[in-house]
C-alpha positions in Angstrom: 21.9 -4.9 13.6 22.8 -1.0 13.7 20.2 1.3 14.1 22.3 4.3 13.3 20.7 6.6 11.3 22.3 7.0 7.1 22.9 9.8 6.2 20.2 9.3 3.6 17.4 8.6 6.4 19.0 11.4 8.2 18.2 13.6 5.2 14.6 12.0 4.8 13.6 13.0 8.5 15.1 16.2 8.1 12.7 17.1 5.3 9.7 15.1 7.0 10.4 17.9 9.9 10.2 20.6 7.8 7.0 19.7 6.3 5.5 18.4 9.3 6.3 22.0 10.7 4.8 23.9 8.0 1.4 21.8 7.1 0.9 19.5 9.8 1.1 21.9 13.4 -0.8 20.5 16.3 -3.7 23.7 15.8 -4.5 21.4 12.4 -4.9 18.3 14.0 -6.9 19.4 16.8 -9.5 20.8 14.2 -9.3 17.8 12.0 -10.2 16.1 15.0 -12.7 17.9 16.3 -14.5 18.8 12.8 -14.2 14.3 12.3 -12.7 15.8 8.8 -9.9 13.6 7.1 -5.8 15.4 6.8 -6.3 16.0 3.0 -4.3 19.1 2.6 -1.2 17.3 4.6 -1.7 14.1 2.6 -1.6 16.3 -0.8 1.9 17.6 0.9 3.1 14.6 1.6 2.2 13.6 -2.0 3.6 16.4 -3.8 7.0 15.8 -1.6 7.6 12.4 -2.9 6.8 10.7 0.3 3.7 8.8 -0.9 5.5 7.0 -3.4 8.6 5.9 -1.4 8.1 1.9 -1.0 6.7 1.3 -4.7 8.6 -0.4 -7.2 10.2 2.0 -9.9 8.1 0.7 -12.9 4.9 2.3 -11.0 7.0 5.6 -10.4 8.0 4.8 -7.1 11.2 5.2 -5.4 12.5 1.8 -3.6 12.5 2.1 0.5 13.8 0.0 3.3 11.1 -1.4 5.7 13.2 0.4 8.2 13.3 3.8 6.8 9.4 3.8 6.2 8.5 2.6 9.8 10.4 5.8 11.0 8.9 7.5 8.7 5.4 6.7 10.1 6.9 7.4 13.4 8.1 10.3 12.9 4.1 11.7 11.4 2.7 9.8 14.8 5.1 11.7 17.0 3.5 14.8 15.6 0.5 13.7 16.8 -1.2 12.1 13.6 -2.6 9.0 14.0 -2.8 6.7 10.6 -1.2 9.8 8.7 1.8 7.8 7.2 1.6 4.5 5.2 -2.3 3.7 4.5 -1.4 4.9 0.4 1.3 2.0 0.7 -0.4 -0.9 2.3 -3.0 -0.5 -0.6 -1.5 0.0 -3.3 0.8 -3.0 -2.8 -1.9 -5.5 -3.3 -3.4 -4.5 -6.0 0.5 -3.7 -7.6 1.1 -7.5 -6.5 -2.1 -9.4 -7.5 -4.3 -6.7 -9.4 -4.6 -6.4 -13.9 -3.0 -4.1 -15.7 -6.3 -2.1 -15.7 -6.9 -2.1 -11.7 -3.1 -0.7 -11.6 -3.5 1.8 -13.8 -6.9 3.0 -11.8 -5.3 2.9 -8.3 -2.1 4.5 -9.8 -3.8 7.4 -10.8 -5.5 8.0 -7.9 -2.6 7.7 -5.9 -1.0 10.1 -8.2 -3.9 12.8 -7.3 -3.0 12.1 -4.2 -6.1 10.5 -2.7 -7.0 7.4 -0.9 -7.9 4.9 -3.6 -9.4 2.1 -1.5 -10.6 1.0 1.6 -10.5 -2.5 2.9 -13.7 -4.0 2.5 -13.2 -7.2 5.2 -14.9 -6.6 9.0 -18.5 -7.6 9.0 -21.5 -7.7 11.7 -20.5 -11.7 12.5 -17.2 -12.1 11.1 -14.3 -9.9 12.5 -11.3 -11.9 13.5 -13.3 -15.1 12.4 -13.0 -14.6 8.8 -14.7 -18.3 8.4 -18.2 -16.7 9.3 -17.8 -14.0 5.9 -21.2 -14.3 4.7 -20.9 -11.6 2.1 -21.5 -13.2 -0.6 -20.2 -13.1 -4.7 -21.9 -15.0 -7.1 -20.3 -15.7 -10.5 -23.1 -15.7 -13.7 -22.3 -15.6 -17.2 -19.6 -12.9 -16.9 -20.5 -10.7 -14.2 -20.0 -11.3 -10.3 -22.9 -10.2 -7.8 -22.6 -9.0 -4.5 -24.7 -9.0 -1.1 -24.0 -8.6 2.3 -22.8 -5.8 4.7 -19.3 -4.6 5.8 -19.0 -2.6 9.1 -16.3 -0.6 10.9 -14.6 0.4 7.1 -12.0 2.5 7.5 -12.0 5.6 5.2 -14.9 4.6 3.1 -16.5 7.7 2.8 -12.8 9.0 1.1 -12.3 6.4 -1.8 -13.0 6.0 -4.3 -12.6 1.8 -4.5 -13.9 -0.6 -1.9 -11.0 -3.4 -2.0 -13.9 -6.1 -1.0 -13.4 -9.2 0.6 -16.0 -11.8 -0.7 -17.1 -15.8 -0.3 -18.4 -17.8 -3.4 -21.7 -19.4 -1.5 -20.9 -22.5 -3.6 -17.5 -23.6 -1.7 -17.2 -25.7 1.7 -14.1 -25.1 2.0 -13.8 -21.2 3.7 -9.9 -21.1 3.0 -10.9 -21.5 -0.8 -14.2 -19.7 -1.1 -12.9 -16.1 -0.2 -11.6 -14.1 -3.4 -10.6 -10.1 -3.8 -12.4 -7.6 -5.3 -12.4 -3.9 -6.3 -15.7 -2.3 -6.5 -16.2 1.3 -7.2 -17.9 2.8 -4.1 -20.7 4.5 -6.5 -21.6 1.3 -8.1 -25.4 0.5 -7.8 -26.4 -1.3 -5.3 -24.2 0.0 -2.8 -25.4 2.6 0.7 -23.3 3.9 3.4 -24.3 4.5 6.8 -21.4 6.4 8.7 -21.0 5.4 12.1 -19.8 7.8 15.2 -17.3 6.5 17.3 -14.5 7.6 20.2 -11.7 7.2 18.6 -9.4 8.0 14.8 -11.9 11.0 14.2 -9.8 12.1 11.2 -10.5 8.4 9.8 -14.5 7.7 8.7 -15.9 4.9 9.6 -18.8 2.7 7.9 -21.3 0.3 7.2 -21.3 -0.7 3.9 -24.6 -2.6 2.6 -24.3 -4.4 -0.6 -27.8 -5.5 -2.8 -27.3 -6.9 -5.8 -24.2 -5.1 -7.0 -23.6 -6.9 -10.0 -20.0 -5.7 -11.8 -18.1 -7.7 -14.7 -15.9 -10.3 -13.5 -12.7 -8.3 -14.3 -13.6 -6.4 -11.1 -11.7 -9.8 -9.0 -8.0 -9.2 -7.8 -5.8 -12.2 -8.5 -6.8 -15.5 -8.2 -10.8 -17.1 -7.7 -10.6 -18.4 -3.8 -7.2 -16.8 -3.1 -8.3 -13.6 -1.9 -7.6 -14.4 2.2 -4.2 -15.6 1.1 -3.3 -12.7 -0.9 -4.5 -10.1 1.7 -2.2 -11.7 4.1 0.8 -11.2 2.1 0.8 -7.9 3.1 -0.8 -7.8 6.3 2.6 -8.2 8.7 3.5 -5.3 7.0 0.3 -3.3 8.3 0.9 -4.3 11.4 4.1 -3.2 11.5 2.9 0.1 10.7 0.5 -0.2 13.0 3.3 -0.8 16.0 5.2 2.3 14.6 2.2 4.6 14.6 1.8 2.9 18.1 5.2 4.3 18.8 5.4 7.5 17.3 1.6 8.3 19.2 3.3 7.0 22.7 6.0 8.9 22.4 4.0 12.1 21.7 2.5 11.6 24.7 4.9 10.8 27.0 7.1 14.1 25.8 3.8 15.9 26.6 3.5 14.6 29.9 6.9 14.8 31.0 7.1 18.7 29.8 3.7 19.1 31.7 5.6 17.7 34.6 8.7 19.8 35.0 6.2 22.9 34.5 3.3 22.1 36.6 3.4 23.7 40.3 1.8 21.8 43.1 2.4 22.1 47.0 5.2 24.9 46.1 7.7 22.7 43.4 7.2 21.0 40.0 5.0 17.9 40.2 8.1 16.3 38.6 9.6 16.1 41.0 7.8 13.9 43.2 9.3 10.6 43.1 6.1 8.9 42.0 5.7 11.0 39.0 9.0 10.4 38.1 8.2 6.7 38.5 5.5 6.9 36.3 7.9 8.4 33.3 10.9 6.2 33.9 8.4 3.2 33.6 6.8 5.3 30.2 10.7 5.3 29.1 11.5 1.8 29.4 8.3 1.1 27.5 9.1 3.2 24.6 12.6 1.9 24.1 11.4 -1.5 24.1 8.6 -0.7 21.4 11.4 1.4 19.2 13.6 -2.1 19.2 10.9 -4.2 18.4 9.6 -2.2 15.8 13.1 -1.8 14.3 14.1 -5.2 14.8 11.2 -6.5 13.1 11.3 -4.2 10.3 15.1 -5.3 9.5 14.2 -9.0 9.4 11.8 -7.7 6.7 14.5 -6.0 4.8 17.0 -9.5 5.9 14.4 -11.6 4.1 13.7 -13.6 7.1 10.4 -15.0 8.1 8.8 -13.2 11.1 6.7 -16.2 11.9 5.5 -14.7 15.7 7.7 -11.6 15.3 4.8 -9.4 13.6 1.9 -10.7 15.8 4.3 -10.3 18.5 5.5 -6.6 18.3 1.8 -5.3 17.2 0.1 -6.8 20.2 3.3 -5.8 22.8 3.7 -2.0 20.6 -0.8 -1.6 20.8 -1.1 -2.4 24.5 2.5 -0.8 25.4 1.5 2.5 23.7 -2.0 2.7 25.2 0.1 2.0 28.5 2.2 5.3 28.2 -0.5 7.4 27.1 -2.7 6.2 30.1 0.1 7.4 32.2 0.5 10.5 30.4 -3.4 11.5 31.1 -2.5 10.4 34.7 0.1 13.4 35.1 -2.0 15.6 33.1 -5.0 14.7 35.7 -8.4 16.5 35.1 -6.8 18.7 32.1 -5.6 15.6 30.4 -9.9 14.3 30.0 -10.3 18.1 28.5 -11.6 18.5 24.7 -9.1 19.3 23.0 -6.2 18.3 24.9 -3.7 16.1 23.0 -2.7 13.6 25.5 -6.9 13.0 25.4 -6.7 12.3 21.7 -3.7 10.2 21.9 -5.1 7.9 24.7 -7.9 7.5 22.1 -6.2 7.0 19.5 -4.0 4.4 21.1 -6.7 2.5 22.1 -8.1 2.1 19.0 -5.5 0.4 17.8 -5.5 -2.3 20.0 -8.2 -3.7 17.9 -7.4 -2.3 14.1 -5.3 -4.3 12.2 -6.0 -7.6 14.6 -7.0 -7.5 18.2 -4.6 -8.4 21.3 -6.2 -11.3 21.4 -5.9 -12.5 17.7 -1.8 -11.7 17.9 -1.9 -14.5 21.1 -4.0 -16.9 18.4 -1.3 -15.8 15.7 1.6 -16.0 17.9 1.1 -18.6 20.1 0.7 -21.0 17.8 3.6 -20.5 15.7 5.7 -20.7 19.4 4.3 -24.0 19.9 4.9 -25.2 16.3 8.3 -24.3 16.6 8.8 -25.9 20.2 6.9 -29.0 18.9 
């Protein structure tokens, strides 16, 4: 494995810097965040710069990537201090580019094109989070035309799409591994209310419950195949969750170049706090921490680009790159002391940020169900 930058990704970053500079400065995220109002003028950048399309195959007037060039990519927009500002366009569009009809990819194609969010994911419910089994939402197949009840909670960016990529069980199927199936529902279809939820943490990033009565929609509105919805969102969830352990990274380190700036300038008992030994303890300790989430998230992204099978390796490096992150920006408030809990100080908004992610995307404790597992299988 060599890590050394091409001079292609070299070229990439470069530009990603300049844009980051000019339309993504840390006096626009901190009003983002504090107005709860999404990055739409960076995304529409970011768009218009060709970076929203790198990953998608040529035919959908994309530009081919490496798995290793996009997590630095997503780095790279995290160590600006974005959280989820890099990727989210990809993830979607991939399944419905995989499993949707010719129609659904021509809808999320051209939203995509205009530069917005086309979907949100449509799975978390009241009773069923990481036990997908107890899904009650319910779609009911009748002469043509699918309807839909139940209620979806904590949805990500709901409020900015356009498409709900639901997640739905056919009532009339024991088996839960066979009764799950995909669908993409306009968010403005009958039927359908919203009731946006405050919360600590990704401010820039909505999040909803979603309450579903009676929305009845033709049957082409179902992704792929009947009862293969679960299996087809998976394809493409080690991916997001190695996107998740970049934007881990890239947010950590933010953070810890904060704090350790913060410490070679702050003044206490007549030197730089810096250089007290325990301070410097705390950001060696942030330093080994950050190297080791940079190689797993590399590492990881090259056996996707090897064609290997991660097996563990994805549950693995999200749940080490979510806790590990939250770790260093902990310790980052720590040097920062009382100013660090201020509003509007970074290192604040990174520690929540962090956090948060220790439960999007799969909690800690679903990555040891994941992982564990498959380590067991293979010493078995």
């Amino acid at each position: 494995m060599d890590f050394a930058l091409t001079d292609e990704q070299q070229l990439l970053l470069e530009s990603l810097d300049e844009l980051l500079e000019r339309e993504c400065q840390e006096s626009y995220i901190a009003q983002l965040d504090l107005a709860h109002k999404p990055p739409t003028s960076f995304r529409q950048a970011m768009h218009e710069a060709g970076f929203n399309s790198l990953g998608f195959p040529e035919e959908y007037g994309g530009t081919p990537c490496d798995a290793l060039t996009l997590m630095m990519l997503a780095e790279r927009v995290a160590r600006q201090g974005l959280n989820n500002g890099f990727g989210l366009e990809l993830l979607q569009a991939m399944d419905i580019l995989e499993f949707g009809s010719p129609e659904q990819k021509q809808q999320i194609l051209g939203l995509l094109a205009a530069g917005e969010v086309p979907f949100a994911l449509g799975f978390t419910e009241p009773g069923a989070g990481s036990d997908n089994s107890a899904m009650a939402t319910s779609a009911v197949h009748h002469d043509g035309t699918v309807t839909f009840n139940g209620t979806k909670t904590l949805i990500t960016n709901a409020l900015q799409s356009t498409y709900l990529l639901l997640m739905a069980k056919d009532p009339g199927v024991e088996d839960p591994r066979k009764a799950i199936s995909m669908y993409l529902v306009p968010m403005d279809a009958p039927g359908i209310t919203t009731n946006q939820l405050d919360k600590i943490v990704w401010q820039i990033s909505d999040s909803c419950e979603i309450f579903l009565d009676d929305v009845t929609l033709p049957e082409s509105c179902l992704v792929g195949v009947k009862g293969q919805g679960f299996k087809q969102l998976m394809r493409n969830f080690e991916v997001e969750r190695l996107m998740i352990a970049a934007t881990c990274l890239g947010l950590a380190q933010c953070a810890f170049d904060d704090a350790a700036s913060y410490a070679a300038q702050r003044v206490q008992f007549g030197r730089p706090i810096g250089t007290f030994q325990l301070i410097q303890l705390k950001l060696t300790d942030m330093a080994i921490k950050l190297e080791n989430m940079r190689n797993f998230v590399y590492k990881t992204a090259w056996m996707v680009d090897q064609g290997l099978p991660l097996k563990s390796q994805g549950a693995l490096c999200k749940r080490y790159c979510a806790m590990a992150g939250f770790e260093v920006a902990d310790e980052a408030m720590q040097i920062f002391g009382g100013i660090g809990v201020t509003v509007g100080a970074r290192v604040s908004r990174l520690w929540r940020d962090l956090r948060g992610h220790r439960f999007g995307g799969g909690t800690d404790e679903i990555m040891v169900h994941i992982a564990g597992r498959q380590i067991v299988k293979d010493h078995s």
